[in-house]
C-alpha positions in Angstrom: 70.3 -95.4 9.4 73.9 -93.8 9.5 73.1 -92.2 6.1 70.0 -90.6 7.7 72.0 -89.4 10.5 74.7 -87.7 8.6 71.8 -85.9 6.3 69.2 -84.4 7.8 67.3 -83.2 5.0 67.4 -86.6 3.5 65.9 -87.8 6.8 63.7 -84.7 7.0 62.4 -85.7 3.0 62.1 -89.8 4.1 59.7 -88.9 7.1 57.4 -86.6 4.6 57.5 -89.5 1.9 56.5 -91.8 4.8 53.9 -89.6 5.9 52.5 -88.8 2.1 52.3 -92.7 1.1 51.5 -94.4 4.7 48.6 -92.1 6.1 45.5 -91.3 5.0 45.3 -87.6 4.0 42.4 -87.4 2.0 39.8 -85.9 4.6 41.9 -83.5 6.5 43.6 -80.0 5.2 47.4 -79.9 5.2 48.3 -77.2 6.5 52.1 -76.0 4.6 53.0 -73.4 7.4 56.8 -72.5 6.2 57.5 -69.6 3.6 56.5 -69.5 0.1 55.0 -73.3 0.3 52.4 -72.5 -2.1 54.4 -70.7 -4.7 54.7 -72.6 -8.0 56.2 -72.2 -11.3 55.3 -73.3 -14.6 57.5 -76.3 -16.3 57.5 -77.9 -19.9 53.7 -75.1 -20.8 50.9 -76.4 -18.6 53.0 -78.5 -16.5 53.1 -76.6 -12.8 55.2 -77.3 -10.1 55.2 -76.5 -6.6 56.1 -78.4 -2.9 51.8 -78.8 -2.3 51.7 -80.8 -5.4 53.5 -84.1 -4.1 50.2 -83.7 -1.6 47.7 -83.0 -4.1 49.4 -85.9 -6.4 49.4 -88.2 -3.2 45.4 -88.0 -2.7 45.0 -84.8 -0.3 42.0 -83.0 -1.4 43.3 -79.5 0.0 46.2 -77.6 1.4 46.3 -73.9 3.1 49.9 -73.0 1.8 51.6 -69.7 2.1 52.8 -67.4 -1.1 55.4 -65.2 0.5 57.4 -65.3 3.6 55.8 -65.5 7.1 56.3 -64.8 10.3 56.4 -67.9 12.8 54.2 -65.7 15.2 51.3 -64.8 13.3 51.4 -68.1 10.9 51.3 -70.1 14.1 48.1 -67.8 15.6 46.6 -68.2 12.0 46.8 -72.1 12.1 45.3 -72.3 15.4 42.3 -70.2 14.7 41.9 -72.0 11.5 41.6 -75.4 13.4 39.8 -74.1 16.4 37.6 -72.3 13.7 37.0 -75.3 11.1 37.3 -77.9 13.7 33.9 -76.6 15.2 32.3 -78.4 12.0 29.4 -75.4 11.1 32.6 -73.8 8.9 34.2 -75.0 5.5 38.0 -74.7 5.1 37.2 -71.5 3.1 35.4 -70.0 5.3 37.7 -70.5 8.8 40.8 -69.5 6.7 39.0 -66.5 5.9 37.5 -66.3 9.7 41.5 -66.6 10.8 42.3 -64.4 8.5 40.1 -61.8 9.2 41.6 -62.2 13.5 44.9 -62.0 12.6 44.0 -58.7 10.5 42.8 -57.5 13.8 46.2 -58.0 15.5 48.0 -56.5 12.6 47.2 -54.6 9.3 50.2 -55.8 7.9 48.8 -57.9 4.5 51.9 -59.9 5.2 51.0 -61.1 8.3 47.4 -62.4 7.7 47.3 -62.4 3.5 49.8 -64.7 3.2 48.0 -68.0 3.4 45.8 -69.6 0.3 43.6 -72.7 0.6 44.4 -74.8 -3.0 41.9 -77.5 -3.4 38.9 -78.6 -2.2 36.9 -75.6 0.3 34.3 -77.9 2.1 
């Protein structure tokens, strides 16, 4: 417990290994809202590496990850659209990240601001 106290990333890491291995994450999208989450880069050939493949490797069937850096404003109204979009159940994941996408477009032309986000994985 001390150790944990006098690292925070260690504790930060523990808690996402707790969540990855203890919870069942096979039926809902994780949603990677920080910069560059779903950036990867390519080890030993065909190997490829990346933060969304400790998910992927720990059963989740998709992730919405972002490939450059974001702003906390307009990744946070992109995540709620996306769950008030998908969460309605007539949408895939595809389809309400493109729906949020397409709102936050409205707000702002920027392509950094609503272009950011991929879905990697399964779309339904």
């Amino acid at each position: 417990m001390l150790e944990q106290a006098k690292n925070p990333l260690k504790s930060w890491v523990l808690r996402l290994f707790t969540l990855i291995f203890t919870h069942s994450i096979r039926r809902r999208p994780i949603f990677l809202n920080t910069c560059y989450s779903g950036k990867f880069n390519v080890r030993l050939g065909s190997e490829v590496g990346g933060f969304w493949q400790a998910f992927l490797s720990a059963g989740a069937t998709s992730i919405i990850a972002t490939l450059n850096k974001v702003d906390p404003y307009y990744a946070q109204a992109l995540a709620l659209k996306f769950y008030d979009v998908w969460l309605k159940g007539d949408k895939t994941k595809a389809e309400a990240l493109r729906q949020a996408q397409l709102y936050i477009r409205g707000q702002n032309k920027d392509t950094q601001h609503w272009a950011s986000h991929i879905l990697i994985g399964y779309h339904r």
